[in-house]
VMD Tcl script that draws the C-alpha trace (Angstrom):
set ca {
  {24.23 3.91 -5.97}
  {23.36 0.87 -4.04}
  {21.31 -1.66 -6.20}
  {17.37 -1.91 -5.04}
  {17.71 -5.59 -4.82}
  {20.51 -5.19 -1.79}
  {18.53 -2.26 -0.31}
  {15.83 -4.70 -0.45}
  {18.07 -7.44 1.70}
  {19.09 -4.47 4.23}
  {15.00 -3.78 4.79}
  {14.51 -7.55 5.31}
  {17.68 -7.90 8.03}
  {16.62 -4.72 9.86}
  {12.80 -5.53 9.92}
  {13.58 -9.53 10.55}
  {16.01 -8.42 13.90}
  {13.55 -5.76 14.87}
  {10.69 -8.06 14.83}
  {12.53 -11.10 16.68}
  {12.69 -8.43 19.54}
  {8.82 -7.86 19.10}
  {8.27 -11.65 18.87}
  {10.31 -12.58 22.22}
  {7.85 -9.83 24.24}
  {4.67 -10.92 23.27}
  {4.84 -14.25 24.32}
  {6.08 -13.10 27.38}
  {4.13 -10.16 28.53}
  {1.51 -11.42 30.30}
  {3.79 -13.78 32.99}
  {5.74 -10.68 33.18}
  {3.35 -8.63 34.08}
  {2.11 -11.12 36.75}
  {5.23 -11.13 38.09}
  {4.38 -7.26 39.15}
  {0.98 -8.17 41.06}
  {-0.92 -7.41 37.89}
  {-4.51 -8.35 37.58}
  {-5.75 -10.56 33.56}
  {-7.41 -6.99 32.98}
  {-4.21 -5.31 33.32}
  {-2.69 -7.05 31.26}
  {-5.16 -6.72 28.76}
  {-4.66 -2.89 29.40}
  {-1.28 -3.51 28.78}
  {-1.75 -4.52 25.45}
  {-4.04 -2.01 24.60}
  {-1.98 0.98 25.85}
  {0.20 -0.67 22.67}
  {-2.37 -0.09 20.46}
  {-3.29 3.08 21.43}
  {0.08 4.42 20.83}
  {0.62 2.76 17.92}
  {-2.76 4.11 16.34}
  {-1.48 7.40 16.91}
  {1.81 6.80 15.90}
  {1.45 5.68 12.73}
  {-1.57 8.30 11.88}
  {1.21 10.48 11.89}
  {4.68 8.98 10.50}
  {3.09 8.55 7.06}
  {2.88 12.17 6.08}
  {6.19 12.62 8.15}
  {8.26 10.01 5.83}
  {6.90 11.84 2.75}
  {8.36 15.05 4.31}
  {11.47 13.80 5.80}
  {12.24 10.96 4.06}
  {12.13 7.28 4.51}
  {15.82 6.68 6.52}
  {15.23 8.83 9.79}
  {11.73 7.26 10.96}
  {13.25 3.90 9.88}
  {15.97 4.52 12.45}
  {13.91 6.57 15.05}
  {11.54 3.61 15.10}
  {14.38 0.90 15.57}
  {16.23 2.61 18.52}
  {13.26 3.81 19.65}
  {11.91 0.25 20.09}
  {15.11 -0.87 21.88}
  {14.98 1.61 24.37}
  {11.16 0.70 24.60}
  {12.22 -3.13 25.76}
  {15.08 -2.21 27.75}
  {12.63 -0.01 29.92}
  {10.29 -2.17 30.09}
  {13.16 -5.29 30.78}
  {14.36 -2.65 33.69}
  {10.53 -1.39 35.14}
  {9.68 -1.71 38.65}
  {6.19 -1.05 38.94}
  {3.35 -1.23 36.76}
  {3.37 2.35 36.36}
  {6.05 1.92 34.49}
  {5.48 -1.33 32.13}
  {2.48 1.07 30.67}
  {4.82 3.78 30.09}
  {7.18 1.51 28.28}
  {4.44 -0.09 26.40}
  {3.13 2.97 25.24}
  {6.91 3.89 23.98}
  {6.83 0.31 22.06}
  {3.27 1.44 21.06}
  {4.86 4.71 19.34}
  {8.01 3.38 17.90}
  {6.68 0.55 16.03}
  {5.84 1.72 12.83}
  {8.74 0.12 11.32}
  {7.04 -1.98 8.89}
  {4.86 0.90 7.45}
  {8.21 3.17 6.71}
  {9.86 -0.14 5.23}
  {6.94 -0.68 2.94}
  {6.73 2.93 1.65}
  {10.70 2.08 1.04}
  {9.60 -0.27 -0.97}
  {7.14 1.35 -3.25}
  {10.05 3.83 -4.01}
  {12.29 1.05 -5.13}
  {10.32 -0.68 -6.62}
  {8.60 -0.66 -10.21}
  {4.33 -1.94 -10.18}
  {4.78 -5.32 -11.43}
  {7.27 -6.03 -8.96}
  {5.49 -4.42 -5.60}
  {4.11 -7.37 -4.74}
  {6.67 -8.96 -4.06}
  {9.20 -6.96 -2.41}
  {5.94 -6.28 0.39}
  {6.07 -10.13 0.25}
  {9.69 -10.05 1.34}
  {8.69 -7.69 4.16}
  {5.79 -10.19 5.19}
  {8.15 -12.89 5.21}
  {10.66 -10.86 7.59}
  {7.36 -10.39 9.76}
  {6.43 -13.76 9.83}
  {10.21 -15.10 10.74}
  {10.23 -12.56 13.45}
  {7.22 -13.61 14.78}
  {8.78 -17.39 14.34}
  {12.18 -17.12 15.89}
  {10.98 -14.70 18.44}
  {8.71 -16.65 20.57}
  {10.77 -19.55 20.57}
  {13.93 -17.74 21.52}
  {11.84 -16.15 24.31}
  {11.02 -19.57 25.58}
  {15.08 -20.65 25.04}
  {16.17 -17.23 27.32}
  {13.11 -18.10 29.99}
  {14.52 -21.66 30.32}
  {18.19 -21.15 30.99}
  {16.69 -20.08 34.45}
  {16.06 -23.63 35.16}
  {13.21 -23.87 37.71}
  {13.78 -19.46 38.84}
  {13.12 -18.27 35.10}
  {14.72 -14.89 34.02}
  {11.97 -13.11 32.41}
  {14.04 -9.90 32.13}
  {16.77 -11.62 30.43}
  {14.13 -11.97 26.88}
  {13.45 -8.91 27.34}
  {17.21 -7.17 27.56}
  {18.17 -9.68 24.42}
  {15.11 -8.00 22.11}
  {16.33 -4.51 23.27}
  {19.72 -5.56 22.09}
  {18.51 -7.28 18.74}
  {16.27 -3.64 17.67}
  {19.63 -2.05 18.33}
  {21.48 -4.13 16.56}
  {18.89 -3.48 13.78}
  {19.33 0.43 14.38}
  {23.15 0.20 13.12}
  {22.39 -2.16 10.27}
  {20.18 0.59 8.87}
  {22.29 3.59 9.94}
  {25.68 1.92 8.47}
  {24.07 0.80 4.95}
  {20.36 1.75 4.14}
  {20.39 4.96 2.40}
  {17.14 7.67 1.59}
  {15.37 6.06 -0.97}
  {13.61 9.77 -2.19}
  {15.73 12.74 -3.33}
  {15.11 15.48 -0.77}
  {13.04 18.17 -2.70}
  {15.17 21.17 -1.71}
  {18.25 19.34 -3.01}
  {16.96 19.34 -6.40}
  {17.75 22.70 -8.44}
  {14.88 21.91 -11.09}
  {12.24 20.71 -8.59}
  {9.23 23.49 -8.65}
  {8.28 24.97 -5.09}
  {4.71 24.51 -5.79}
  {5.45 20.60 -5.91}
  {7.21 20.47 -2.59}
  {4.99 22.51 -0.72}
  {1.43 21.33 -2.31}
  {2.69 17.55 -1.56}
  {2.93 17.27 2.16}
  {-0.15 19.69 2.94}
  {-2.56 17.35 1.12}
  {-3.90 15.47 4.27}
  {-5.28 12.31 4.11}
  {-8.96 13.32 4.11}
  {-8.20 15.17 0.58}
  {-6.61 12.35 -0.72}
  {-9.89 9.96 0.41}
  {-12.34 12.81 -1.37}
  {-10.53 12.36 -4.24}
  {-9.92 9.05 -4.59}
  {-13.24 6.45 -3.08}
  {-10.76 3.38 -3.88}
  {-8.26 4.50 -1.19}
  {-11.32 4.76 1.44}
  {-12.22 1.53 0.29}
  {-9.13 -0.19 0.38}
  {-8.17 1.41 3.68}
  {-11.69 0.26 4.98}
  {-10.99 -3.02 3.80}
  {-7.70 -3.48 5.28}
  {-9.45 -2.37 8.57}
  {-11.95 -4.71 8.55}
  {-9.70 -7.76 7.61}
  {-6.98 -7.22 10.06}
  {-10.20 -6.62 12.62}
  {-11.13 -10.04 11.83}
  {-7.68 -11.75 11.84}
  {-6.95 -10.44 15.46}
  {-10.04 -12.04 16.55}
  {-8.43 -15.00 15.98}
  {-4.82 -14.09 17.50}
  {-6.26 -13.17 20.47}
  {-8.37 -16.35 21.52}
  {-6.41 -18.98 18.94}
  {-4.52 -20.14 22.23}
  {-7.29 -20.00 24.41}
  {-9.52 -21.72 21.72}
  {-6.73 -24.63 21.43}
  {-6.39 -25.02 25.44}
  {-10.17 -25.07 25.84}
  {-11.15 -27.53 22.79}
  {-7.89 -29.42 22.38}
  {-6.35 -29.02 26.19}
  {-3.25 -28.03 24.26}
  {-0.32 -26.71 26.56}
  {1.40 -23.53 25.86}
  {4.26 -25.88 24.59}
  {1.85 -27.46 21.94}
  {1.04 -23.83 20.76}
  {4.14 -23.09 20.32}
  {4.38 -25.53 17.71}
  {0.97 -23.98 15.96}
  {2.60 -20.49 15.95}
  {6.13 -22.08 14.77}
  {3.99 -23.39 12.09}
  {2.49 -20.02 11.21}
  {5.63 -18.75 10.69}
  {7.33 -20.97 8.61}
  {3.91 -20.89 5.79}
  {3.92 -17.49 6.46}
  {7.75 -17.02 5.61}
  {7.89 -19.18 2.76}
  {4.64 -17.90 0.45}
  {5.79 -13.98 1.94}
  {9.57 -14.51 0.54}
  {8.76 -17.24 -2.50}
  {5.05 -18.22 -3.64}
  {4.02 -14.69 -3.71}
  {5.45 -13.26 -6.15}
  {4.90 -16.05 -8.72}
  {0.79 -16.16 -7.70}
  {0.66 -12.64 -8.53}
  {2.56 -12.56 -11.96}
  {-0.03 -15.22 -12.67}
  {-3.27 -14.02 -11.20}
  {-2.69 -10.16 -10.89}
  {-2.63 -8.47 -7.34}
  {-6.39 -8.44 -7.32}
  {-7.14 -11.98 -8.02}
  {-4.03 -12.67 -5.03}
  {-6.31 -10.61 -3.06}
  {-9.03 -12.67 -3.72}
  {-7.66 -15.88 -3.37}
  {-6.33 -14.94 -0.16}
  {-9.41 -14.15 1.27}
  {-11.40 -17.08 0.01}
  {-8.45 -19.76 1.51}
  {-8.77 -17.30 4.53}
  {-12.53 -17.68 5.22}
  {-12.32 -21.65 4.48}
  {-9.59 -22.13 7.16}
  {-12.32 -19.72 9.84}
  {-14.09 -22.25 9.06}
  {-12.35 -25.61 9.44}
  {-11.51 -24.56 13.40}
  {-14.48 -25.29 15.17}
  {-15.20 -28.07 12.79}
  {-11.58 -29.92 13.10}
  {-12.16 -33.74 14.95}
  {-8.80 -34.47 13.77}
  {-5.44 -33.39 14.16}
  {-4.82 -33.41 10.32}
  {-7.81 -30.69 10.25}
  {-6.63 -28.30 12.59}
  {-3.24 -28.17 10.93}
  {-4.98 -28.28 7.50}
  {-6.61 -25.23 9.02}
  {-3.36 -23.57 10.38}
  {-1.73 -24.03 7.21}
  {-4.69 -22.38 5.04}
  {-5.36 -19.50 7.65}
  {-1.30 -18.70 7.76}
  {-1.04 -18.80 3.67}
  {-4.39 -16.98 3.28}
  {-3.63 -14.37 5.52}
  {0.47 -14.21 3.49}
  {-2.17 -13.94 0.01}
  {-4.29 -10.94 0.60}
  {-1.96 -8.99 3.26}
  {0.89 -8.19 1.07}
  {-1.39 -8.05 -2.35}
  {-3.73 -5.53 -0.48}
  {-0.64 -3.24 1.14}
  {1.09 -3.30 -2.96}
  {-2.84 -1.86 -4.03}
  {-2.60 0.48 -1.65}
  {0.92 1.98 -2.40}
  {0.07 1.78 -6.69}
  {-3.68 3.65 -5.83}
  {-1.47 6.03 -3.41}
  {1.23 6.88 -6.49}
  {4.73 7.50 -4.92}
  {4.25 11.04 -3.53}
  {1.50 10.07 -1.31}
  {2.05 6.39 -0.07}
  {3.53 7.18 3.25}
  {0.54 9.11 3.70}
  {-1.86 6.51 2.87}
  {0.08 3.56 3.94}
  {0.57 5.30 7.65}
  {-3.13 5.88 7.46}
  {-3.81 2.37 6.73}
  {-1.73 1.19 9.40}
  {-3.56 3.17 12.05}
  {-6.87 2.15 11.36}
  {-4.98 -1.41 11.34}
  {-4.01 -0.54 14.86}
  {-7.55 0.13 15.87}
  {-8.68 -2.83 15.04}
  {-6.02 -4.05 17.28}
  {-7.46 -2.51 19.92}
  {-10.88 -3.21 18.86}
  {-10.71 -7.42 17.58}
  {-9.37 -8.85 21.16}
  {-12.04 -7.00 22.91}
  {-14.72 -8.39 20.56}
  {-12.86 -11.66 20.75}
  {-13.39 -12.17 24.24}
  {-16.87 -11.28 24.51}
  {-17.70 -13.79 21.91}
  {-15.66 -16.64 23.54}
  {-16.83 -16.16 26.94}
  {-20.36 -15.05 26.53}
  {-21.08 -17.07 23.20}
  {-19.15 -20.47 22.76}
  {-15.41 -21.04 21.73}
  {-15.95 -21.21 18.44}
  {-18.30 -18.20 17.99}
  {-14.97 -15.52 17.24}
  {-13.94 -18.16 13.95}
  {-17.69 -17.91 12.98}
  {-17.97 -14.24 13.31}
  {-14.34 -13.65 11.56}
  {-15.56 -15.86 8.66}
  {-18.77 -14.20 8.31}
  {-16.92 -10.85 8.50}
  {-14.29 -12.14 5.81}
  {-17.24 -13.21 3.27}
  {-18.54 -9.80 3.68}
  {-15.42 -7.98 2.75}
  {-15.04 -10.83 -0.18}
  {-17.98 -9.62 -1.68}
  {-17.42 -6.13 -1.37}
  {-13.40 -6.20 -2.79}
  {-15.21 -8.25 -5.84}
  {-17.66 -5.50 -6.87}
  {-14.99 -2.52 -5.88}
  {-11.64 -4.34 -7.00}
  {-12.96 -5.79 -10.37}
  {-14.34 -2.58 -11.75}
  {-11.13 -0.66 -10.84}
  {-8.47 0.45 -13.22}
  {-6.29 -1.50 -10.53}
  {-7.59 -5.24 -11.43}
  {-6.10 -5.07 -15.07}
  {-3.06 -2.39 -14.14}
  {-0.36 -3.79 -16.02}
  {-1.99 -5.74 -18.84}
  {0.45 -5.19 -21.95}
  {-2.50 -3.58 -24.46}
  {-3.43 -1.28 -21.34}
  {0.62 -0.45 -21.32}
  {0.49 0.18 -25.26}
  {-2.06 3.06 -25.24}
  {-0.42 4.67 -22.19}
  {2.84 5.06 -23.99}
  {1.27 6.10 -27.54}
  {0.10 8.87 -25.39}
  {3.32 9.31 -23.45}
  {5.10 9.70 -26.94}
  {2.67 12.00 -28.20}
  {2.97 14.54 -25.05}
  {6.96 14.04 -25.53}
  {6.70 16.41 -28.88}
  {10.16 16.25 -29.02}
  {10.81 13.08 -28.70}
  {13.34 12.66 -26.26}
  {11.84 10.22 -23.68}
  {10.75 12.61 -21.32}
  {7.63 14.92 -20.57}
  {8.24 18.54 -19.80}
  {6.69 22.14 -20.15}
  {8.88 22.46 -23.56}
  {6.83 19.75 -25.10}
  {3.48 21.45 -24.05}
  {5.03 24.88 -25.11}
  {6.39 23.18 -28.35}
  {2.59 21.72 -29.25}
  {1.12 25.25 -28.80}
  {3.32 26.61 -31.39}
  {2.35 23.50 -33.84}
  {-1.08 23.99 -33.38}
  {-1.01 27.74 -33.87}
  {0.92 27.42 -37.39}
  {-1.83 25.34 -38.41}
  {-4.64 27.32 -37.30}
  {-2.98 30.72 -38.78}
  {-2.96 32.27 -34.77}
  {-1.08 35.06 -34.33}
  {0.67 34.87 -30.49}
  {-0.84 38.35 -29.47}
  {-4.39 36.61 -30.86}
  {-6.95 35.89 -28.24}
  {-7.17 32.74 -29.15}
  {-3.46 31.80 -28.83}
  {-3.42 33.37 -25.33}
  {-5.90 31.25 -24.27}
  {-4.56 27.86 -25.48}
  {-1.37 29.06 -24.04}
  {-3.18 29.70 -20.73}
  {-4.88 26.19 -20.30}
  {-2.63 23.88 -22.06}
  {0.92 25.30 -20.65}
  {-1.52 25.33 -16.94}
  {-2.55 21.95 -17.52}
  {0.90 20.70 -18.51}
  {2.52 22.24 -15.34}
  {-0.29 20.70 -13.23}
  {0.57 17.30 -15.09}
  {3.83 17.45 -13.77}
  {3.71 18.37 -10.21}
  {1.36 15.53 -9.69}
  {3.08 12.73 -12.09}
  {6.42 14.05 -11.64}
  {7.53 11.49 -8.25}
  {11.23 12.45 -8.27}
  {10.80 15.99 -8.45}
  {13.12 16.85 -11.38}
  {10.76 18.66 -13.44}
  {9.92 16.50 -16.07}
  {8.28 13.11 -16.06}
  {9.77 9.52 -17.31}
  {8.13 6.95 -18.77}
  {7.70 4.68 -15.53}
  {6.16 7.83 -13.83}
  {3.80 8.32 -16.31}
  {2.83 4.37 -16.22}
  {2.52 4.18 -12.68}
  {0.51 8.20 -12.15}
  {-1.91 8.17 -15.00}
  {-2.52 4.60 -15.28}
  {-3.99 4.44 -11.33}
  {-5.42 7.79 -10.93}
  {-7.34 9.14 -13.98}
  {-9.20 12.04 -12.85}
  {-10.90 13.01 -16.44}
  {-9.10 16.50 -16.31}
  {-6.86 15.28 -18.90}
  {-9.98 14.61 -21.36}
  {-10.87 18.27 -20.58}
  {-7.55 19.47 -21.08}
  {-7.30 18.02 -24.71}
  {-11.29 19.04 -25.43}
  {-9.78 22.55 -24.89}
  {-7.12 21.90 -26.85}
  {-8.79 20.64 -29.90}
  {-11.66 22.92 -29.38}
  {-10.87 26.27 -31.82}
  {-14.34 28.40 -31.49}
  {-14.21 27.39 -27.79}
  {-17.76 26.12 -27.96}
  {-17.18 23.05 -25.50}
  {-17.37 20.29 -28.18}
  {-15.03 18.95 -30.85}
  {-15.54 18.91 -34.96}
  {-14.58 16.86 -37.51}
  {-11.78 19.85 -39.02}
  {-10.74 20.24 -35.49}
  {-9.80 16.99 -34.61}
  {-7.87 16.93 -37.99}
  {-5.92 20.17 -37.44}
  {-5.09 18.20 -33.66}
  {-4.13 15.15 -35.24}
  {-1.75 16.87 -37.93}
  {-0.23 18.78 -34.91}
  {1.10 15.42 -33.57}
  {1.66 13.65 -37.08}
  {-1.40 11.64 -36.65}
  {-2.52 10.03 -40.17}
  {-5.87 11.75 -41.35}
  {-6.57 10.14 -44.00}
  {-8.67 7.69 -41.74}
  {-10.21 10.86 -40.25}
  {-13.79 10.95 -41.25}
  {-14.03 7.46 -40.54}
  {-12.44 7.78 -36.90}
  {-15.14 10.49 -36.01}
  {-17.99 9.02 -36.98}
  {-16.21 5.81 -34.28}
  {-15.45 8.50 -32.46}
  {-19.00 10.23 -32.27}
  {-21.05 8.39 -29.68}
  {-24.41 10.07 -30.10}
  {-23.98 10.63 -34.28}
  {-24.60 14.56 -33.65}
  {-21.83 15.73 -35.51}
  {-19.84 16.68 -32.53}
  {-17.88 15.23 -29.79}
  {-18.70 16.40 -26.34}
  {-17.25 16.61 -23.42}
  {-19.24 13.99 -22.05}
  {-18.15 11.75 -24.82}
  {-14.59 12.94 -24.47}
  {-14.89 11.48 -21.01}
  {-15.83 8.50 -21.69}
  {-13.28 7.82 -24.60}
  {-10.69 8.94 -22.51}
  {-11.82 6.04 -19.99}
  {-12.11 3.49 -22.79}
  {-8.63 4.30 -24.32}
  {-7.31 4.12 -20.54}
  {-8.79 1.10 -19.50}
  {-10.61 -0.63 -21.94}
  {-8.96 -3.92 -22.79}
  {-11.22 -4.99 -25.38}
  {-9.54 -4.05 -29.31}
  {-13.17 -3.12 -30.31}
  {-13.52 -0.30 -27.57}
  {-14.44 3.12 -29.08}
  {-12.14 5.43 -26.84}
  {-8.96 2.59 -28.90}
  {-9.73 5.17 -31.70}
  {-9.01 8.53 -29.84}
  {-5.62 8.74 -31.20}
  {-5.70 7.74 -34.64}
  {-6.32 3.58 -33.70}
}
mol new
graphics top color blue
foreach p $ca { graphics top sphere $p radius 0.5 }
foreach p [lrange $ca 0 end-1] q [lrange $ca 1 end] { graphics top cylinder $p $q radius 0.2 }
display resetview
């Protein structure tokens, strides 16, 4: 079994050559596309057709990798993006640069496919950082590229080769292609290869679209929305940032070079280093956070540079800003998603990523020609701040902004050892099946008495349901790590129902003192702090607990940090 740390290096080498190729084009596109006869507006067509493409693409692949795995689309995209340059290295007319385009559009959804791969390989804590590596293959890629672009263009002397660029980044995504074939293997078991997975699980996962998923969970909308709107704001500045510096500064495309090398390299080295020691330290929320903030100071610092030391104070913060909240935002994404769905939600992301890049260049030039030169920074920072706000009053409420704090981690695995009746590090319908026994015995329930049929019914149901959702490598039971990373991002408040029914013996929809006793002696809880715990336990001092107050002990034992918090007491303290 190859080690996730080496898988990780094969991601990096396959995304890093795949992006060179990308990197080489872009810079190059619109002189080549002169070449042809072709008009500024066509080559702004040119790069839309890309996004287009792309923005269908990628609305797509998520669900796909879920279904098909993780290897194939990685591969499809890489050769698929060769054959994409080499066409477009070999076109002849414009007809067919758009048609190639459009291919390049389609096959570039490399990056989303890599970062699903890594939210299977990797554990929460660590997400972070292995999306950090990714970034930082990005960001070389996009630092090599361009300046071996303008290395191939010049060995033409005075008659530059632009094809030659373009027939080097076809061979570099192939050359990625058999990197990834030869060692990168599936990073999910295929369902039907599994003898214990349960049919319901492998069907119900792939036809639960990404509109259900939104309905039942706002914070993916959110996030997804958020992602939209930054990456809307950051290609604002892409597209004009070399206009902007000819215009103010009368910097050559040689000079920009340099501002793009420089880009990279920040980009590279908090992607592949920084990252991941800001986020063991702040949390993935407060990364985002701080990302944005640095983000929205360095919008600002453009138009107001009269230095040279500003401007490249400004590169600098807009390059490590941008490395901050892009990598923490994708890692929320893929922990709110859980494993089964974050192809799903990641492709999703991805496309509404790609309509903003179809979207922020055409906004950007209608506020640099028709506004001032510095009106698309303005607009992106006053876009930023808005999306700062809203991630503060979303993010910090969230069961994501204090995921893996250690108490939090405590009372998830006092409950994961209490569902694991038998003790033997797992969760699996014997331990639900096991408890219903137990808690018969000590209620005197015959198993042909009404009663017993009915906890059978809705515990053994809810324990099945439990397990087809939590359950991420489809072997029937769930492990400790699946349990952390399902019920500690997605609590739903069906399991606070599911033990109300439980503990509830006249099934009159609230909970007694003698019937949370006869629960906790079921699972070898002390009682002899019983009385006590109820009257903690008993919000509204009626005598009874509710299901109202159910719910909302179930939240505090969940997510409530504080040692004080009711909901602490749910389970014997």
């Amino acid at each position: 079994m190859v080690k996730p740390g080496k898988i990780l290096f094969i991601l990096f080498l396959s995304v890093f050559i795949d992006l060179i190729g990308l990197g080489i084009v872009i810079p190059l596109l619109p002189f080549y596309a002169k070449s042809f006869g072709a008009s500024a507006s066509t080559v702004t067509l040119l790069f839309s057709a890309y996004a287009v493409a792309q923005f269908v693409a990628t609305l797509i692949v998520g669900n796909l990798s879920d279904r098909m795995g993780r290897r194939p689309l990685l591969l499809l995209s890489l050769v698929g993006s060769g054959i994409s340059y080499l066409w477009f290295g070999l076109a002849n007319s414009i007809t067919a640069l758009f048609l190639a385009r459009g291919l390049a559009g389609a096959m570039s959804y490399s990056i989303v496919v890599a970062q699903a791969y890594v939210g299977d390989i990797t554990t929460p804590e660590n997400r972070s950082k292995g999306m950090g590596v990714l970034g930082a293959a990005l960001g070389l890629g996009f630092t090599f590229g361009p300046a071996l672009s303008g290395i191939l263009v010049g060995l033409g002397g005075d008659n530059p080769n632009l094809r030659l660029p373009l027939i080097t980044a076809a061979i570099l995504s192939f050359l990625a292609f058999l990197l990834a074939w030869k060692m990168l293997p599936e990073s999910q078991p295929k369902p039907e290869s599994s003898s214990n997975t349960v049919d319901t699980t492998s069907k119900k996962t792939p036809t639960l679209s990404i509109w259900s998923l939104l309905k039942q969970n706002p914070l993916i909308a959110f996030l997804i929305s958020l992602g939209f709107f930054l990456r809307f704001g950051i290609f604002i500045i892409q597209a004009i940032l070399a206009l902007w510096l000819n215009e103010i500064w009368g910097w050559s495309a040689e000079n920009t070079g340099y501002i793009f090398l420089l880009i990279g390299l920040v980009a590279a080295v908090t992607q592949g280093s920084l990252i991941g020691l800001v986020v063991k330290k702040l949390g993935e929320v407060n990364t985002l956070m701080l990302g944005l903030a640095v983000t929205i100071v360095a919008f600002i610092s453009f138009p107001l540079a009269r230095d040279l030391y500003i401007l490249l104070l400004a590169v600098v913060l807009l390059s490590f800003g941008n490395s901050l909240f892009r990598p923490s935002l994708s890692s929320l994404l893929s922990q709110s998603a859980g494993t089964k769905y974050q192809g799903t939600v990641l492709g999703a992301a991805e496309s509404f990523i790609a309509l903003a890049g179809i979207l922020g260049p055409f906004s950007s030039g209608l506020l640099f020609e028709n506004i001032s030169p510095g009106a698309p920074f303005i607009a992106s920072a006053l876009l930023f701040g808005t999306q700062f706000i809203l991630a503060w009053v979303w993010l910090r409420k969230s069961n994501l902004s204090n995921t893996m704090s250690k108490r939090r981690q405590r009372k998830l695995q006092r409950l994961f050892q209490m569902l694991d009746y038998d003790g033997n590090g797992t969760i699996e319908p014997e331990d639900f099946e096991k408890t219903v026994v137990s808690l018969a015995d000590i209620r005197g329930w015959s198993k042909q008495s009404q009663e017993y049929q009915l906890m059978v019914s809705s515990w053994l149901g809810f324990g099945e349901r439990l397990i087809q959702l939590a359950d991420a490598n489809g072997d029937g039971k769930i492990e400790l790590h699946e349990w952390l990373d399902y019920v500690g991002k997605r609590f739903d408040h069906s399991l606070a129902d599911a033990f109300l029914q439980l503990m509830d013996v006249n099934v009159d929809g609230q909970i007694a003192v003698e019937e949370l006793k006869g629960f906790y002696q079921a699972y070898d809880i002390d009682v002899s702090e019983i009385s006590h715990n109820f009257q903690r336990l008993d919000m509204n001092q009626d005598g009874y607990i509710s299901r109202t107050e159910m719910r909302e002990l179930f939240d505090q034992f969940l997510y409530s940090e504080e040692e004080i918090a009711i909901g602490s007491w749910l389970f014997g303290g």
